[in-house]
C-alpha positions as a printed Julia matrix, in Angstrom:
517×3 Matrix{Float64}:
 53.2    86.16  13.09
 51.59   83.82  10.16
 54.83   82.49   9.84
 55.27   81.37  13.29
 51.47   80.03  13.36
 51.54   77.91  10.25
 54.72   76.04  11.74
 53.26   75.19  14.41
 50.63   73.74  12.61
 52.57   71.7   10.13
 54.93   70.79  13.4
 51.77   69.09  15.3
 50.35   67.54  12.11
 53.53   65.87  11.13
 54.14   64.8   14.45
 50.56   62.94  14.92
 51.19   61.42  11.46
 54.64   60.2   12.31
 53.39   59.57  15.92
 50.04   57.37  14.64
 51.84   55.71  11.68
 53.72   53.54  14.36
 51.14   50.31  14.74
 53.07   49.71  18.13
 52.74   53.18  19.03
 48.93   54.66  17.83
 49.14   56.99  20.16
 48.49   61.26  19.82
 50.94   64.01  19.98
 50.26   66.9   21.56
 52.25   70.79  21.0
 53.25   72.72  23.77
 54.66   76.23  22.98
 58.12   77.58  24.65
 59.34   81.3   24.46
 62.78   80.29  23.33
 64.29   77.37  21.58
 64.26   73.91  23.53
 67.96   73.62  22.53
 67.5    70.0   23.64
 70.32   68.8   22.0
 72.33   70.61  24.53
 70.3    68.81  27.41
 73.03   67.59  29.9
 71.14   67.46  33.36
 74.34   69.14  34.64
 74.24   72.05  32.32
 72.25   75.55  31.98
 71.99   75.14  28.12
 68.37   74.14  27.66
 64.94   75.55  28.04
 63.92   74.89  31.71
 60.45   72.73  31.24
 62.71   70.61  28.75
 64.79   69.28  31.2
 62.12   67.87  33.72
 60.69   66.45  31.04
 63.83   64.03  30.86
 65.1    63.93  34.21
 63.89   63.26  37.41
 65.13   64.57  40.93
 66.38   62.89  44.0
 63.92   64.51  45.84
 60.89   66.92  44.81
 59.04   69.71  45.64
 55.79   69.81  47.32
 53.67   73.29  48.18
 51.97   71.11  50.85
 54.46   68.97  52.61
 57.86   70.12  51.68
 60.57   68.07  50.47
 59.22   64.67  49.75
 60.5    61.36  47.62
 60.95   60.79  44.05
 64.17   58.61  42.83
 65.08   58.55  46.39
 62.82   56.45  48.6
 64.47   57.98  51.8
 66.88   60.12  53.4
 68.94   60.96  56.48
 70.99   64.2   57.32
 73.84   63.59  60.15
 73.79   65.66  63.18
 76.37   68.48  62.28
 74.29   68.55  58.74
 77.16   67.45  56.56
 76.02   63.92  55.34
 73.2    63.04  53.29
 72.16   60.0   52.69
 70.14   58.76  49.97
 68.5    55.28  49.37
 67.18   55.01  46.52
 64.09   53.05  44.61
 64.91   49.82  43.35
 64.09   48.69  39.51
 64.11   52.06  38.56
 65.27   52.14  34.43
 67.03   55.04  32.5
 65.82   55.47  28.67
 68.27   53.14  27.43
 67.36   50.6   29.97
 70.1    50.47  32.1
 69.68   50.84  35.93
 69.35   53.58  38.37
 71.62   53.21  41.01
 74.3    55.09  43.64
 76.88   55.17  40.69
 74.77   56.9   38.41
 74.01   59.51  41.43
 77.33   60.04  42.13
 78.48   60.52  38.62
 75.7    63.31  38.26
 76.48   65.21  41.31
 80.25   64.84  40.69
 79.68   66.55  36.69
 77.63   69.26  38.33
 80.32   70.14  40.57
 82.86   69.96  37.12
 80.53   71.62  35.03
 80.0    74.14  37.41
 83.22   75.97  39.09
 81.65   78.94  39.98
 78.52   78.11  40.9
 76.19   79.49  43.48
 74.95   76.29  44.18
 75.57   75.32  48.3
 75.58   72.02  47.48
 78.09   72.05  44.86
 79.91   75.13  46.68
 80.09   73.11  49.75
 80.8    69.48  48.44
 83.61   67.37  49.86
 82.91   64.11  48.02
 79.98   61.48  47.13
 80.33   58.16  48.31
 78.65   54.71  47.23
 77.58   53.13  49.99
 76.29   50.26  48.24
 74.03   49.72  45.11
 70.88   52.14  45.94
 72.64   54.02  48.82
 74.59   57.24  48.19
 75.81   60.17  50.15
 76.87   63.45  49.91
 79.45   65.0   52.16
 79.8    68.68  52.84
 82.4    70.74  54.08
 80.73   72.91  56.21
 77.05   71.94  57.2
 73.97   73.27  54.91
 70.45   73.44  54.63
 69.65   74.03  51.26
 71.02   70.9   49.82
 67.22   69.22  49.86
 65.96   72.69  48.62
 68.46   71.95  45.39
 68.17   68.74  44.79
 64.31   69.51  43.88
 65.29   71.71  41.05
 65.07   71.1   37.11
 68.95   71.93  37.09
 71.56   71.42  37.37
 71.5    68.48  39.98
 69.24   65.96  38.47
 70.13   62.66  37.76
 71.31   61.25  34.05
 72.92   57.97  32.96
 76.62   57.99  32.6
 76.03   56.66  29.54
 75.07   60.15  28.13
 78.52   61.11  27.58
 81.78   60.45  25.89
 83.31   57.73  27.75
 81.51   57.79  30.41
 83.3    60.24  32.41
 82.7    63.38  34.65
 83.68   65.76  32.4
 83.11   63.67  29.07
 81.63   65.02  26.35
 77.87   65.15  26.44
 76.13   62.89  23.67
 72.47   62.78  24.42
 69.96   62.89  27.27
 69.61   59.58  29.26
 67.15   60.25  31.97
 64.28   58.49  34.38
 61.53   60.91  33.23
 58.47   60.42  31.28
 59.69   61.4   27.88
 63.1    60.89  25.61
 64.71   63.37  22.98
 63.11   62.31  19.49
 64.2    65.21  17.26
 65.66   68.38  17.55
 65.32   71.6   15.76
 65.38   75.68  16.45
 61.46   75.56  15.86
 60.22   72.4   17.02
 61.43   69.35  19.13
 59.62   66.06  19.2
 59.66   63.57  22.52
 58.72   60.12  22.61
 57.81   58.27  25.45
 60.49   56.86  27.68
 59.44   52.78  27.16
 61.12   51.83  30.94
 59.08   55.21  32.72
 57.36   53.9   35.73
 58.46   50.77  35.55
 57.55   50.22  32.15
 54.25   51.96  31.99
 55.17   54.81  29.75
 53.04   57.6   29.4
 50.85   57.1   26.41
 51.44   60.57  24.21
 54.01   61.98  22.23
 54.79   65.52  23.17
 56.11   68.75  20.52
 57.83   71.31  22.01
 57.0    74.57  19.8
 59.24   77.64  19.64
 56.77   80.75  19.51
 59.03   83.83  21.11
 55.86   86.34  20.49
 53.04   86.29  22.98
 50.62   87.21  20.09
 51.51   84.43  18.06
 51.24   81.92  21.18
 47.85   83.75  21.76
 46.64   83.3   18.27
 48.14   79.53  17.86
 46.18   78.43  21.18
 42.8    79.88  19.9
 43.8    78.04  16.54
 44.64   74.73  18.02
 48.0    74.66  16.4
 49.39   74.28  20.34
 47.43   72.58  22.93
 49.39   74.07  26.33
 51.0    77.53  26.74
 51.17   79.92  29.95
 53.47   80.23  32.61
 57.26   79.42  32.01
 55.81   78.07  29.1
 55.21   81.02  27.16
 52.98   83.51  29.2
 50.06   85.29  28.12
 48.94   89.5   29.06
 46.13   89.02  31.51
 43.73   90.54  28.45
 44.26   87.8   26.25
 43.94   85.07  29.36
 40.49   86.97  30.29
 39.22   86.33  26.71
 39.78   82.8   26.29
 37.98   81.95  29.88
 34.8    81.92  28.07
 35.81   79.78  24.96
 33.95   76.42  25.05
 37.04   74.75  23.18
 39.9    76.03  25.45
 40.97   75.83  29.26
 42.09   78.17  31.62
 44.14   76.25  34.41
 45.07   79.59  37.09
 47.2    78.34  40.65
 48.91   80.4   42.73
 52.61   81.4   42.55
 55.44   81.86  44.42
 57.5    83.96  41.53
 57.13   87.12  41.72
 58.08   90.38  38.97
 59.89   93.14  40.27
 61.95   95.75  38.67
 65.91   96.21  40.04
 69.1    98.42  39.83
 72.28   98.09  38.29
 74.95   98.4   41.76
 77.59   99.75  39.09
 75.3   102.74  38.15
 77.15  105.89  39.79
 74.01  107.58  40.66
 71.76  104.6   41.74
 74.83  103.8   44.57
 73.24  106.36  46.23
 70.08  104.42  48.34
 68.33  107.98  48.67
 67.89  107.91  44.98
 66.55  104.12  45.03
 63.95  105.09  47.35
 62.86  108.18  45.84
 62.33  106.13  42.8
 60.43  103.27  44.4
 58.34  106.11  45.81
 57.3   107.36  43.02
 55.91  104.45  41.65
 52.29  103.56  42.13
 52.13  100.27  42.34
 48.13  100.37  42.18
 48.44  101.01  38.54
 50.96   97.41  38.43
 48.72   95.22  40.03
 45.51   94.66  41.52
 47.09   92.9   44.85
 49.08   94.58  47.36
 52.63   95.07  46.85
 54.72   94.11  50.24
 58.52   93.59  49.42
 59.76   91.46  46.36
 58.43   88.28  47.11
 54.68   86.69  47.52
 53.32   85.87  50.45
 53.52   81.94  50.14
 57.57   82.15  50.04
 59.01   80.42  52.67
 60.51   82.63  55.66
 57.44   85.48  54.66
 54.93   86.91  57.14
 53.36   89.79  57.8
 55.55   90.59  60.57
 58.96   90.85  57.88
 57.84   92.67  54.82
 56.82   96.11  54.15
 53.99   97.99  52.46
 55.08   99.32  49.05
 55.06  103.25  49.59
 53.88  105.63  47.27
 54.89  109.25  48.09
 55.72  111.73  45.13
 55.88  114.73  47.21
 58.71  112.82  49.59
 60.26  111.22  47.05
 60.87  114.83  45.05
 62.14  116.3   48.55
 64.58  113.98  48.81
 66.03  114.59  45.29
 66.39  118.22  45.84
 67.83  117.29  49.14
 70.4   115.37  47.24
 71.18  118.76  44.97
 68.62  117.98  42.5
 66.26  120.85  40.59
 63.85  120.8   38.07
 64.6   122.23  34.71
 62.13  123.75  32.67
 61.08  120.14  31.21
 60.4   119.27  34.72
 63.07  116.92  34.89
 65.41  117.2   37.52
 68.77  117.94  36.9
 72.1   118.29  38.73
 74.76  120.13  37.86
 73.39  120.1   33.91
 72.97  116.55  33.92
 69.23  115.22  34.35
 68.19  112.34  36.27
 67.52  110.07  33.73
 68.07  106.25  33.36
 67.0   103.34  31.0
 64.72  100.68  31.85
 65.63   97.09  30.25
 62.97   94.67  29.86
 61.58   91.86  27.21
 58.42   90.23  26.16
 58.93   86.92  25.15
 58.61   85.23  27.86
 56.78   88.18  29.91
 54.56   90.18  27.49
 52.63   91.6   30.36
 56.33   93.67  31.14
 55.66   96.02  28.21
 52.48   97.84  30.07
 53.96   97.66  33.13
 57.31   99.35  32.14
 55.33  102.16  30.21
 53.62  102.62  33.16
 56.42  103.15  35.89
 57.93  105.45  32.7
 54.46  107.66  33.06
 54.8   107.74  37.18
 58.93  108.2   37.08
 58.05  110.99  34.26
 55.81  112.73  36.93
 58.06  112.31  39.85
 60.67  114.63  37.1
 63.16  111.31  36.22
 63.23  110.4   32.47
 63.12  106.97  31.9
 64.0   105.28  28.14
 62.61  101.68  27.74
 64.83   99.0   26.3
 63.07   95.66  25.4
 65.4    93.46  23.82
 65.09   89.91  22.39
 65.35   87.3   25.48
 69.09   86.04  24.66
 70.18   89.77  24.97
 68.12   89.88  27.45
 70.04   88.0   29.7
 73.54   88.8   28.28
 72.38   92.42  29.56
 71.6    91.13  33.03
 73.91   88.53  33.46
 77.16   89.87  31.02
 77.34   93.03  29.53
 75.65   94.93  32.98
 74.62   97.82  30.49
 71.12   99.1   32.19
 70.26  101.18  34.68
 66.91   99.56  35.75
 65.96   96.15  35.1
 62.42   94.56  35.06
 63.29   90.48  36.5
 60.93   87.86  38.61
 62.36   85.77  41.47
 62.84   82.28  41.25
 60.37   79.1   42.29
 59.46   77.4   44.75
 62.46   75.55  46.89
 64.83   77.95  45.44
 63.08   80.84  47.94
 63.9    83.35  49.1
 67.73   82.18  49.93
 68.87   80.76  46.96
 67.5    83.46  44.44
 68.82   86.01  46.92
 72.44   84.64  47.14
 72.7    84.64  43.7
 71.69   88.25  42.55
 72.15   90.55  45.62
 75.18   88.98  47.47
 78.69   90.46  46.56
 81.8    87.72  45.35
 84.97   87.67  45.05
 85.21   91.21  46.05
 82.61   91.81  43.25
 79.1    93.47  43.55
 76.69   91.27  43.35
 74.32   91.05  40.37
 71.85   93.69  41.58
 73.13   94.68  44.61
 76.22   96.1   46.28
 75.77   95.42  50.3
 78.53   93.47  52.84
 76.3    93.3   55.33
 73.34   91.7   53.26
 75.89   89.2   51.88
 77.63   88.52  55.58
 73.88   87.75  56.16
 73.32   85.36  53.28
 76.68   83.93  53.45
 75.72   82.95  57.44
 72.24   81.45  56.62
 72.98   78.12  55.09
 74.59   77.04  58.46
 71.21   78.13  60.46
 69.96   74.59  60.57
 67.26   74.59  62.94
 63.49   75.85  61.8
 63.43   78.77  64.18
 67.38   79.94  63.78
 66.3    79.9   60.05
 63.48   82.02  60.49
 64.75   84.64  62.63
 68.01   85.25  60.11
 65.46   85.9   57.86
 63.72   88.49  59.37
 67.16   90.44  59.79
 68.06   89.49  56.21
 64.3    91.33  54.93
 64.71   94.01  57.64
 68.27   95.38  55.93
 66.8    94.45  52.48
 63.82   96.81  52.44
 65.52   99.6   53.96
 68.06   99.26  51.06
 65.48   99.83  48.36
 67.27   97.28  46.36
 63.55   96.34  44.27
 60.68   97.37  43.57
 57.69   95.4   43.47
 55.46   95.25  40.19
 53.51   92.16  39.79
 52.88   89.13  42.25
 51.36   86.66  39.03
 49.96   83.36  39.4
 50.5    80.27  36.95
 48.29   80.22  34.61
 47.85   78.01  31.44
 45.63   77.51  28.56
 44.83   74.24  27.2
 43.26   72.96  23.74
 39.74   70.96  24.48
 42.48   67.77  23.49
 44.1    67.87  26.82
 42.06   65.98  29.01
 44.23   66.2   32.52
 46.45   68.99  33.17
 47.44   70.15  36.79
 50.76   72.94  37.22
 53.06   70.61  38.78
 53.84   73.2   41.62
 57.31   74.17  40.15
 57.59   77.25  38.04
 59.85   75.82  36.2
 59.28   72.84  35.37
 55.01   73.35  35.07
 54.15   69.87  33.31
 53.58   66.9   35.45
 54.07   64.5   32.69
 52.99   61.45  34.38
 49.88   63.04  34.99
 49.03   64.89  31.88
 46.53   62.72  29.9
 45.79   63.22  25.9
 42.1    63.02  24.6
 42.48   58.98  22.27
């Protein structure tokens, strides 16, 4: 943990020095801690390599996000969807500069929608799943045509990857599926150095139309929560929470009293929720699923109500469309004996000499508050007679577990942000492929559902697929809910404007954020 801390600190102090020694460029650096490595050398806009908050950092979207209003400009000034939904046309904003100074404009676009799709063959993406071609229409006007008509394309254009725009001149030759070289993007801040522990930005000098932002940033790799914990209270970072490194709610409560540090808390749309591996013989069986989702209290989880696996603010969520968790013991042990289960002497039930026991696979790094929570659905599952053995792994195995190797039983995961709800993450963990389960689920008729909704394009259409979609999903016990968090961050007393940008994951608004001269 010292270890970790005292980098940091030397990290931040040689940055200022290197960042102040500049006479054209007297300006401060501030540290900002990540659970994993940046990996920013490996920053293609059209790849999945980096750390998420890197990339926005860099690159800038067609279109963003906005909790308020929707879908509203950002390198595109406009835009205009056909009839049949099929074309989209983009126009974008003139005497708009990438890093190295050359121009934004409709070739650029279409050379980073064209390496996503290259990059990308089996992607889950509609957009890329459904493109046709991109066409230059002429200088600042491109569009993209579809195949078959979809209404997520907006929705995917907002996120950090992989469809943001970068300069052609970022890789080899110039070509779609040349080798990458370095990040060339519109956004605030440019790739300085690289490193496993720290990466240094530098402003982008043609941002904004050549009003950079006036900091120099250091991206900090601190995997333990602790050590983020202690290195905020010690200055050594100035910004961690969130996707950024998140913090257990105890250590959050302590620092909301500490004159020198800042608690920024907005609601979220993520939400935490623990999941079942559709390859698991005994967790086919949805009696099983259910008598283990009701035998969790999800009191002891979370102070807020647990409805479903997704917060209240998603889009397509009411009251009328999601469930009340249910906590039942006593129903949830009928329905294992129903199923030819009995207690053994342990109080575990067993069938046929082999108990009902299953591990649960979770990590900290990036969500330390996971490690109570799993011990406590261990204590209620314990109760209910199924034996539970905790796994919590570093965050790369981590995800080769979830995403590779498929060896759990249960998995703790959270949804994903913002535009990317409650279709996008759904299609891409619960519907089956290429005669495949999906990811955590095993359903045809959920993924005929989700396969259908993209070509719902009116509001109404969209909303009543959606209630279908939830109905089947909560009677398939397919999650359970355990933690509906908000965003919160902590600051140093150095950062003198900091606002969540409204997308998980990509939490700095770097045009906004403002550095204490």
């Amino acid at each position: 943990m010292k270890k970790r801390i005292l980098v940091a600190a030397v990290a931040t102090t040689s940055l200022m020095l290197t960042a102040c020694g500049n006479d054209d460029k007297k300006q401060e650096a501030i540290s900002v801690s990540l659970p994993t490595e940046a990996k920013a050398n490996q920053l293609d806009a059209q790849s999945y390599d980096a750390a998420m908050p890197v990339y926005s950092a860099v690159y800038e979207p067609l279109v963003q996000y906005d909790k308020k209003s929707g879908v509203k400009p950002k390198l595109a000034e406009k835009w205009s969807v056909d009839s049949e939904g099929k074309v989209y046309t983009f126009h974008l904003k003139k005497d708009v500069k990438f890093s190295d100074g050359s121009p934004l404009n409709a070739e650029a676009v279409k050379f980073s929608i064209e390496r996503a799709k290259a990059m990308n063959p089996e992607t889950t993406v509609e957009t890329l799943k459904q493109l046709d071609k991109v066409t230059v229409d002429d200088q600042h006007t491109v569009s993209i045509h579809l195949k078959t008509p979809s209404n997520q394309v907006l929705n995917e254009l907002t996120q950090v990857r992989p469809l943001r725009i970068m300069s052609p001149h970022a890789v080899e030759g110039e070509k779609t599926k040349g080798k990458f070289k370095k990040a060339i993007g519109t956004g605030a801040l440019m790739v300085d150095k690289t490193g496993k522990e720290q990466t240094s930005m530098k402003p982008n000098p043609h941002f904004n139309n050549d009003h950079p932002v006036k900091y120099h940033l250091n991206f900090q790799t601190i995997e333990d929560g602790d050590s983020r914990n202690a290195a905020v209270q010690s200055e050594s970072i100035d910004v961690t929470g969130g996707a950024l490194g998140m913090l257990t709610e105890q250590q959050i409560k302590s620092h909301q009293d500490q004159k020198d540090l800042h608690v920024e808390d907005a609601p979220s749309t993520v939400s935490h929720f623990m999941a079942f591996n559709p390859k698991q013989e005994v967790l086919k069986n949805k009696a099983i699923r259910q008598a283990i989702s009701e035998s969790i209290d999800t009191k002891h989880l979370s102070d807020k109500e647990m409805k479903g696996i997704f917060q209240k603010d998603v889009q397509f969520i009411n009251e009328n469309n999601q469930e009340k968790h249910i906590f039942d013991v006593k129903a949830a042990k009928k329905a294992l004996k129903s199923e030819g289960y009995e207690q053994n002497k342990d109080g575990i039930f067993e069938k046929e000499g082999k108990p009902l026991q299953f591990n649960l696979v979770t990590q900290t790094a990036e969500f330390p508050n996971w490690k109570d929570k799993a011990e406590q659905v261990q204590s209620d599952l314990k109760k209910a007679g199924i034996k539970v053995q905790i796994k919590t792994l570093d965050t790369q195995s981590y995800y080769d577990t979830l995403w590779t190797k498929k060896d759990y039983d249960m998995i703790f995961y959270r949804t994903y942000s913002d535009a990317l709800m409650p279709y996008q993450f759904m299609n891409s963990v619960f519907k089956n492929a290429d005669n495949q389960p999906g990811v955590l689920a095993n359903d045809p008729t959920l993924s005929k559902q989700l396969e259908a909704f993209p070509k719902e394009l009116s509001k109404g259409d969209q909303q009543q697929a959606f209630n279908e979609i939830f109905k089947h999903f909560n009677k398939g016990y397919y999650g359970v809910p355990i933690a509906y968090p908000n965003e919160t961050f902590v600051t140093s007393d150095r950062i003198e404007n900091f606002k969540f940008s409204g997308l998980t994951d990509a939490p700095i608004d770097y045009e906004k954020l403002k550095v204490k001269q």
